[in-house]
Structures are given as structure tokens and as C-alpha cells.
C-alpha positions as CSV (number, residue, x, y, z in Angstrom):
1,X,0.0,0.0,0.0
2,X,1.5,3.6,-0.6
3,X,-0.2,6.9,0.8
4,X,1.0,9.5,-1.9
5,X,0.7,13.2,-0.5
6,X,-0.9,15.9,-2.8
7,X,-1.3,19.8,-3.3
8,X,-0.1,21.9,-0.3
9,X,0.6,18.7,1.3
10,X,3.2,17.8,-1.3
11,X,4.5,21.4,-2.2
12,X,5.4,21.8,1.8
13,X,7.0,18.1,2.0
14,X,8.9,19.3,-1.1
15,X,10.2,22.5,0.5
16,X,11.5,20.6,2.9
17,X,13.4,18.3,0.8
18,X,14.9,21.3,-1.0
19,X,16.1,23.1,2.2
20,X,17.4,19.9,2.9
21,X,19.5,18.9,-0.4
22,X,21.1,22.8,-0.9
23,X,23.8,24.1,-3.5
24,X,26.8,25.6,-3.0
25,X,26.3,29.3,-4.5
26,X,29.0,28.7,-7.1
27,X,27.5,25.7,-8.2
28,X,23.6,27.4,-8.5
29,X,25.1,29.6,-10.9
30,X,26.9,27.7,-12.9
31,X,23.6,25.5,-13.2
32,X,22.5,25.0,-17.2
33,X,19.5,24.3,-18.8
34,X,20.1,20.8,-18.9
35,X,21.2,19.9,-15.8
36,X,19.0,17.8,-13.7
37,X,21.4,15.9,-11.2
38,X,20.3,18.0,-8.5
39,X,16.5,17.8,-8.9
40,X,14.2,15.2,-6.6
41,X,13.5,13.3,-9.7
42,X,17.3,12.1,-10.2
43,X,17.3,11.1,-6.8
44,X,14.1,9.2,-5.7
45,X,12.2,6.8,-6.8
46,X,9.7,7.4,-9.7
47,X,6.0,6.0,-10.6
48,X,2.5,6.8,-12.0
49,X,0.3,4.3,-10.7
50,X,-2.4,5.1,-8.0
51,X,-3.6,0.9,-8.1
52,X,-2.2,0.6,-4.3
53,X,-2.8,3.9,-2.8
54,X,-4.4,4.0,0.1
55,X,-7.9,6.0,0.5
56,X,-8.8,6.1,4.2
57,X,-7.3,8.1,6.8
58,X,-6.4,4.7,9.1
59,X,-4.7,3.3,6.6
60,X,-2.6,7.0,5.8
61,X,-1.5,7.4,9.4
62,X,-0.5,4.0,9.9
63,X,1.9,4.8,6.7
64,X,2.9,7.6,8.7
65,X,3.8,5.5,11.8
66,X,5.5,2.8,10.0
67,X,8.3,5.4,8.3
68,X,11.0,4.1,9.9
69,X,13.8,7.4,9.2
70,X,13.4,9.5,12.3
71,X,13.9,12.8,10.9
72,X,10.9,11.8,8.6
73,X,8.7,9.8,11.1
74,X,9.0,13.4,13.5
75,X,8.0,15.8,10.1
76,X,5.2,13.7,9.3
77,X,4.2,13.3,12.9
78,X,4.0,16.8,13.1
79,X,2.4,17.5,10.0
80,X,-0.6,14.9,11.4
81,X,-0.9,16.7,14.4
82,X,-1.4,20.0,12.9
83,X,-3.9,18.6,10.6
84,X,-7.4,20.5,10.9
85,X,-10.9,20.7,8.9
86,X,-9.2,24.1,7.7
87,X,-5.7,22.5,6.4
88,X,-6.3,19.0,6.0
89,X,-3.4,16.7,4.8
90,X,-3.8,16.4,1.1
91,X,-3.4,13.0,-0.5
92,X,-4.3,10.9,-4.4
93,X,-7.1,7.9,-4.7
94,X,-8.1,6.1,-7.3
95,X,-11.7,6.8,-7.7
96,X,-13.9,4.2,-5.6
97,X,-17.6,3.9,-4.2
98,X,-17.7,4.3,-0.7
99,X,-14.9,6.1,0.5
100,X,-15.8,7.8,4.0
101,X,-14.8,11.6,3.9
102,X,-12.0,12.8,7.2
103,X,-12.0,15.5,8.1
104,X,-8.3,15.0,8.7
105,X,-7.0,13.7,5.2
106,X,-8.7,14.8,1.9
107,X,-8.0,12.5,-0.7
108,X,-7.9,13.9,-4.4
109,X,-9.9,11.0,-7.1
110,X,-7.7,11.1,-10.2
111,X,-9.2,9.0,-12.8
112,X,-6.9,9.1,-16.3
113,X,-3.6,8.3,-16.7
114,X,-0.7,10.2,-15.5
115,X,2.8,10.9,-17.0
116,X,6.0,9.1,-16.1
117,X,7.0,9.6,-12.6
118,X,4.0,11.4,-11.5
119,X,5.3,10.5,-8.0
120,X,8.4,10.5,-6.2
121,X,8.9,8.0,-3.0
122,X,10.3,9.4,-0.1
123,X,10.2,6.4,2.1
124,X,8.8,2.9,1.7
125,X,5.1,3.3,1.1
126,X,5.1,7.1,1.2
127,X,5.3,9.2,-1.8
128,X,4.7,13.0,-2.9
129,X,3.4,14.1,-6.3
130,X,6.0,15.7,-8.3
131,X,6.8,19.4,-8.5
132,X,5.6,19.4,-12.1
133,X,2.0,17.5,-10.8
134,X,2.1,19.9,-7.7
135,X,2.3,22.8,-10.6
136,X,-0.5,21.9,-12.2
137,X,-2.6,21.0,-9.1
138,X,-1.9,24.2,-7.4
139,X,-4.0,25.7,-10.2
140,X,-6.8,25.1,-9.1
141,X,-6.5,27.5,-6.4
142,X,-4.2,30.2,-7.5
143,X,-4.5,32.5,-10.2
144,X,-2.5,32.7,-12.9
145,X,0.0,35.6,-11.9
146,X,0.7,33.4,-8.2
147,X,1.0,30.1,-10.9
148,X,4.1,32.0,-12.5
149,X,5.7,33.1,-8.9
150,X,4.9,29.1,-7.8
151,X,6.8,28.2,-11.3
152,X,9.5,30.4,-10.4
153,X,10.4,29.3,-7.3
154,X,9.7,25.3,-7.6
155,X,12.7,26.0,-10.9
156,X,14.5,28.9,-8.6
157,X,17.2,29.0,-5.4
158,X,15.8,31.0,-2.7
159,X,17.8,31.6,0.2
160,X,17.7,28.6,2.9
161,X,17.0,31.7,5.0
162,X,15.1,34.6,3.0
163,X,16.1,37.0,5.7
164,X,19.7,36.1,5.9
165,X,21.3,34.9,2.4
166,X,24.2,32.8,2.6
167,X,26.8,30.5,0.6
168,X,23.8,27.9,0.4
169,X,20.9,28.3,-1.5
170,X,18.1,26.1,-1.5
171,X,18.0,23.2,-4.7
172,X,15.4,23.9,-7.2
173,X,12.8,21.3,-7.4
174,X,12.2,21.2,-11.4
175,X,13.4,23.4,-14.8
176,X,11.1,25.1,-17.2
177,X,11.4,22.7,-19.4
178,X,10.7,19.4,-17.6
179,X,7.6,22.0,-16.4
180,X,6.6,22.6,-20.0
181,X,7.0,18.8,-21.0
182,X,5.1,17.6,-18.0
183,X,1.9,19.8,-18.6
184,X,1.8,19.0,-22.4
185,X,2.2,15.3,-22.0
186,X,-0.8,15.2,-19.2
187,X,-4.5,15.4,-19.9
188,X,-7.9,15.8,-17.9
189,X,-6.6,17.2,-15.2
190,X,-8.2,20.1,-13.4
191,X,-6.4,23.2,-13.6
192,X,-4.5,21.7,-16.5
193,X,-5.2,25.0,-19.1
194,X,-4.1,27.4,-16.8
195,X,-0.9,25.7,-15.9
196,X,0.0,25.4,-19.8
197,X,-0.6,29.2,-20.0
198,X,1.8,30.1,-16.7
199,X,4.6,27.6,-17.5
200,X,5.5,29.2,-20.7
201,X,6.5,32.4,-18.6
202,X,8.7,30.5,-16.0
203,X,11.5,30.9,-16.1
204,X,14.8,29.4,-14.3
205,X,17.4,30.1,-11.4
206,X,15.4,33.0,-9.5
207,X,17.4,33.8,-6.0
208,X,14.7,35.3,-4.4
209,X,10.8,35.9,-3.8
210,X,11.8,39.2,-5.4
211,X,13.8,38.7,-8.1
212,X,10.8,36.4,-9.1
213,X,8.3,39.5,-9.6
214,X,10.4,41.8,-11.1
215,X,12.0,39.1,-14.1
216,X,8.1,37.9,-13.9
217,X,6.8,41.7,-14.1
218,X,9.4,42.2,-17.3
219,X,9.3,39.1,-19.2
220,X,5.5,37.7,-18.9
221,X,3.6,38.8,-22.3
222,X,1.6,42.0,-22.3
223,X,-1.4,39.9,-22.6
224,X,-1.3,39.1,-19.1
225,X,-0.2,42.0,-17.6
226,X,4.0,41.8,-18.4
227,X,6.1,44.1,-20.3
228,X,6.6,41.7,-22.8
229,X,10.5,41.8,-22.6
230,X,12.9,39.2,-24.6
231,X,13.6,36.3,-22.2
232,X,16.6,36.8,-20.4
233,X,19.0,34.3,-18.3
234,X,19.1,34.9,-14.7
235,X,22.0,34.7,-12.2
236,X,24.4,34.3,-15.1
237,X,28.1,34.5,-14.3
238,X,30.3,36.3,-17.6
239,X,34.0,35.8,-17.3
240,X,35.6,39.3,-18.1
241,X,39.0,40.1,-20.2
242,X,42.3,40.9,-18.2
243,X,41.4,44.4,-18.2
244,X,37.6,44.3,-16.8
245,X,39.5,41.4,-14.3
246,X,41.2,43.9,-12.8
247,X,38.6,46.0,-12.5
248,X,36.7,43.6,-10.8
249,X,39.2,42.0,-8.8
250,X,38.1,38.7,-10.6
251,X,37.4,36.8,-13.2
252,X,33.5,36.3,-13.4
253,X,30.6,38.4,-12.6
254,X,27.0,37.2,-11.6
255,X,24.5,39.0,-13.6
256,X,21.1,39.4,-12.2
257,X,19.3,39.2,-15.4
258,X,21.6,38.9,-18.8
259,X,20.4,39.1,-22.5
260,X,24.2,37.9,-23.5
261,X,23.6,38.9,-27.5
262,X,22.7,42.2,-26.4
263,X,25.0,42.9,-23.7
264,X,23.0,44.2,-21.6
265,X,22.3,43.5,-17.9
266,X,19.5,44.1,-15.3
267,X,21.2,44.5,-11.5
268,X,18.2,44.5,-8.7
269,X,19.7,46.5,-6.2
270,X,17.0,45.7,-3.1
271,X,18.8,42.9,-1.2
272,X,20.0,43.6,2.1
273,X,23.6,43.2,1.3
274,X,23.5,45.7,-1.3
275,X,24.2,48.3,2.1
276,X,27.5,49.8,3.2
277,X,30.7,51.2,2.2
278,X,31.8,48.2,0.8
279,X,29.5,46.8,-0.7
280,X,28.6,49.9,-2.4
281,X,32.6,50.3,-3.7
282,X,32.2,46.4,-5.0
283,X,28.8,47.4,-6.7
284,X,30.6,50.1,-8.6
285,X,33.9,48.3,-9.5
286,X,31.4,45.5,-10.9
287,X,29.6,48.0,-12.8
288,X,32.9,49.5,-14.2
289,X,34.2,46.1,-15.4
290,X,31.2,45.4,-17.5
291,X,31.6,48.8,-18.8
292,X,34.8,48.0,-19.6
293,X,33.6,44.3,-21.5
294,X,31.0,46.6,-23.3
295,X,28.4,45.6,-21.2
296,X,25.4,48.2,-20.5
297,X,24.0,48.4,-17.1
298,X,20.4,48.6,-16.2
299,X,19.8,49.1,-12.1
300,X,16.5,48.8,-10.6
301,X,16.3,49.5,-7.1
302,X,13.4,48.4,-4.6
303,X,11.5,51.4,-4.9
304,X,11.3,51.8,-8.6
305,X,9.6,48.2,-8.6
306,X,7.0,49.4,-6.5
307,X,6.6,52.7,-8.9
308,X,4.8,51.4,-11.4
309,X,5.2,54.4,-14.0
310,X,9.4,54.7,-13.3
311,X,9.4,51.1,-13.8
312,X,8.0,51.1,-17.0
313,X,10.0,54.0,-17.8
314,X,12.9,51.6,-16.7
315,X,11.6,48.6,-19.2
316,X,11.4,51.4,-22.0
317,X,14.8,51.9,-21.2
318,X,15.7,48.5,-21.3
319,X,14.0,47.6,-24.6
320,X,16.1,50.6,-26.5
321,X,19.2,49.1,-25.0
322,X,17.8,45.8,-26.8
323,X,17.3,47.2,-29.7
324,X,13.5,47.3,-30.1
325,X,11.0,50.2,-30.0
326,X,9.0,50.3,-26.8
327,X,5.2,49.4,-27.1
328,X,2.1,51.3,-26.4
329,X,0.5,51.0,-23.0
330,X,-3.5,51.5,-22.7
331,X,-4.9,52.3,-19.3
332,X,-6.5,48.6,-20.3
333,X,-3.1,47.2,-20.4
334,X,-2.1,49.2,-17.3
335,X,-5.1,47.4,-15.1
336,X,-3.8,43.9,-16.5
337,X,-0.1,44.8,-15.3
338,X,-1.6,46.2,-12.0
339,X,-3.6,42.7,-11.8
340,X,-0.3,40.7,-12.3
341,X,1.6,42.3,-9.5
342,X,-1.2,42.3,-7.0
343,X,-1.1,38.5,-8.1
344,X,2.3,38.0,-7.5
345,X,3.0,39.6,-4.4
346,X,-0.1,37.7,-2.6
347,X,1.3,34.8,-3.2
348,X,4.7,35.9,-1.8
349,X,2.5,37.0,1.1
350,X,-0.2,34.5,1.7
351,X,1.7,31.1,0.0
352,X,5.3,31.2,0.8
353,X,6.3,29.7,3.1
354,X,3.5,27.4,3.6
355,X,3.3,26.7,6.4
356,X,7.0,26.0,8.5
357,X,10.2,25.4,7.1
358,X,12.0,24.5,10.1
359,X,11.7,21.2,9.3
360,X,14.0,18.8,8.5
361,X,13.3,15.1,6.4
């Protein structure tokens, strides 16, 4: 029998596992498109099939009691103690006459087929649904600008602690494309058409809750409320010449956002480390060494994301550095792009972190 967790359940249980499995900050930059060593998928167990999971909530906690790792036994103890009729644990069933409702487990009937790996095993009998099934089942109750921040952050490397960056990031849980294969291969799903919509604007290595809405803000189509901006890579290092080396006092520089044929690169000045002497007199030898590689500079501080007309006057400016002619904004346009960022910052407020990260599996 398997008990296989589902929608918050399984988006909180993954959390974990990526505070728990974290990258080296070197090594979250160098990350490429490609690269998938790192993800839950390449490390646990995979399957689709729902023909033994279990559909009653004796049968769920005595998976629960049974897990034998004690880090995971205490998480999942925990988590079955703070169930409530308000935030039940979520779980999959196979559709069946009968079932008895709980008000302490809510089991999800999936009837058709589901892509490869649909589940990952985290311990004998116990399994969550995959970021990429999490994605799509998370539509159902989020709208489609907190769908893109979700997509962001399940491919992204937020801080292990968002109030205190350090030399570990968390690992991300999934890439835009294995997002983008998973919700074209599956069907009949709920919330399935809004998931394909949002996971064609995710995109990957986002450092931050706020790094997310300002790449989300610039590069999501005008249709839905972005500034329609040419997809750019984010937390890109660029190795500098001898001179711009010097400069720099090194041989690489992390770019915030980079659109590398255009040389030109976005710098989000809003963290807390961006404070002080120093970091101010690194700021500026960075910005002089790209300079000197030919590289244009675009900063966007804190309080010019929350201005919405000096942000867009900040995109313009980015899209002539690009080479294109900014676009036309209607006051229809303008309610869409005010709709997108109310999106996006309630789900930084009211679904992340959901609900404690101090755990540990």
C-alpha cells in the first residue's frame, strides 16, 4: 500500500526536501539548462500508478507510523498533528464507491492516466506528487500571476533563509522545461489549461521571492499583464577580459538578469547586502568592469519596482538598449499589469512559506 501526498501537502513536504538537499552558490550559478542531477526526480524513486494507494485516513497514518527514518517519522508526525478541517493533509485515490470523507485527510480521485513519474517515493510506502503534478494542481487555487511566482520558485534557489542569504541556497525542485514537457504530456486534469498558459513564462534560477516578480513583471507577455521583454537568463556569471579582471578584482561576474547577444544586464539593487561602504565600492567596480567588456547596465532599485510608472520607464529603457522600440500602453493594459503584481506579491505574502520550514526530512 503507498499513501501518496498531494497539493499543499506535497508542495510543503517538497520545500523541505529542497532546504534539505542545498547548493553551493558557485554551483547554483553555474547551473545549465540541462542539468537535472540536482532535482528530486534524479534522486528518488519514480512512478504513476495510483492501483495501491491508500484511500482512508487509518490506513494513511498507519503509513505515517511505520516510516521508519526518524527525521521523517517526527515531520510527518508533526504535520498529522497540525492537521485541521481548515488545512487537512492532502493525498491521491483512485476513484472508488464508498470512501468515507476525514476531516483529517482529503483524498484527491484522479481518474486518467498520468505521465512518467508522476510521484516520487520518499520512504517505503510514502510518496509526494511531483513538483511538475504539484504545478499543475496548485492551479486550481491560484490565479495565474501566483502560478508564474509558484513556477518560479519550484525552478529557482531561494535563500535557505530569506532573511539572511548565505553561501547555500536552497535546490530547485524542477526546470522550465521538464515543467513545460510535464503539462503538455498530461491530460484531464483540473487546472491543467491554466498551468499550460503560466509555464510558458517561468522561467529558471530566480534567487529570491523578489527577483521572481520583477523578471516575472518584465518578461510575462503583455497579454497578461508583463512588459513583454525578450527572455533573459538569470544569475548568469560572464567571465571578463584581463582588463575588466582587474577592474573587478576577478574573473567572473554574476549578472542578475543577462540578455548575453545584447550585452545588456539588469542589477536589482533591493537585497539587504547591497548596504555599506563596501558593498557599495564592490557594486561600482562590478559596474565599471562590464563597462569596460562593453556591457550596459540597467539598475533597478526596490522602490522603482513598486513605482509602477518609473518602472516602466525603466523597461522602456531596457527595450532601447535591446534594440526594439517600446510598445504602447492603454490604461487597459495598465489594469492587466496592475492585476499581475497584485497577483504576484499575494502569493509571496499568503503562499510562501506554507506553512514552517524549520523542518528537517
Amino acid at each position: 500500500m503507498k499513501l501518496v501526498f498531494s497539493h499543499t501537502t506535497a508542495l510543503h513536504l517538497l520545500r523541505v526536501w529542497s532546504r534539505n538537499h542545498p547548493l553551493p552558490l558557485r554551483a547554483f550559478h553555474d547551473l545549465r539548462p540541462r542539468d537535472v542531477r540536482h532535482l528530486p526526480a534524479s534522486n528518488l524513486k519514480g512512478s504513476s500508478s495510483l492501483s495501491d494507494a491508500v484511500d482512508t485516513e487509518s490506513a494513511a497514518h498507519a503509513l505515517i507510523t511505520a516510516a521508519r527514518k526518524p527525521s521523517l517519522h517526527q515531520l510527518l508526525e508533526k504535520l498529522w498533528d497540525s492537521t485541521n478541517p481548515e488545512m487537512p493533509i492532502h493525498g491521491l485515490a483512485q476513484p472508488k464507491k464508498g470512501r468515507h470523507p476525514s476531516h483529517r485527510v482529503v483524498f484527491h480521485q484522479v481518474a486518467p492516466a498520468l505521465p512518467h513519474s508522476s510521484f516520487l517515493e520518499i520512504a517505503p510506502g510514502i510518496a509526494v506528487c511531483s513538483p511538475e503534478l504539484v504545478f499543475i494542481q496548485m492551479a486550481e487555487a491560484l490565479s495565474l500571476g501566483e502560478l508564474i511566482a509558484l513556477g518560479y520558485e519550484l525552478c529557482g534557489c531561494y535563500p535557505l533563509d530569506l532573511d539572511r542569504p548565505g553561501a547555500l541556497v536552497r535546490s530547485p525542485l524542477t526546470t522550465p522545461m521538464r515543467l513545460a514537457a510535464f503539462v503538455k504530456r498530461a491530460c484531464r486534469l483540473k487546472g491543467l489549461r491554466k498551468a499550460r498558459v503560466a509555464a510558458q513564462f517561468v522561467r529558471a534560477k530566480s534567487a529570491s521571492p523578489m527577483e521572481t516578480e520583477v523578471s516575472a513583471l518584465l518578461m510575462t507577455p503583455m497579454k497578461w499583464g508583463g512588459l513583454g521583454l525578450p527572455s533573459a537568463r538569470a544569475n548568469e556569471p560572464v567571465y571578463l577580459s584581463d582588463k575588466a579582471s582587474r577592474i573587478a578584482r576577478g574573473n567572473r561576474i554574476v549578472c542578475d538578469l543577462l540578455w548575453d547577444e545584447a550585452h545588456v544586464v539588469v542589477e536589482y539593487d533591493g537585497r539587504a547586502s547591497h548596504a555599506g561602504n563596501q558593498q557599495q565600492t564592490r557594486d561600482s567596480r562590478r559596474r565599471d568592469a562590464m563597462a569596460a567588456d562593453g556591457i550596459e547596465v540597467v539598475t533597478i532599485t526596490s522602490s522603482q519596482v513598486s513605482g509602477v510608472f518609473e518602472f516602466f520607464e525603466i523597461a522602456d529603457t531596457i527595450t532601447r538598449k535591446l534594440g526594439r522600440r517600446p510598445r504602447k500602453r492603454t490604461a487597459e493594459f495598465t489594469e492587466r499589469h496592475m492585476e499581475l503584481r497584485r497577483e504576484l506579491r499575494t502569493y509571496r505574502s499568503e503562499y510562501f512559506p506554507y506553512p514552517s520550514e524549520s523542518e528537517s526530512a
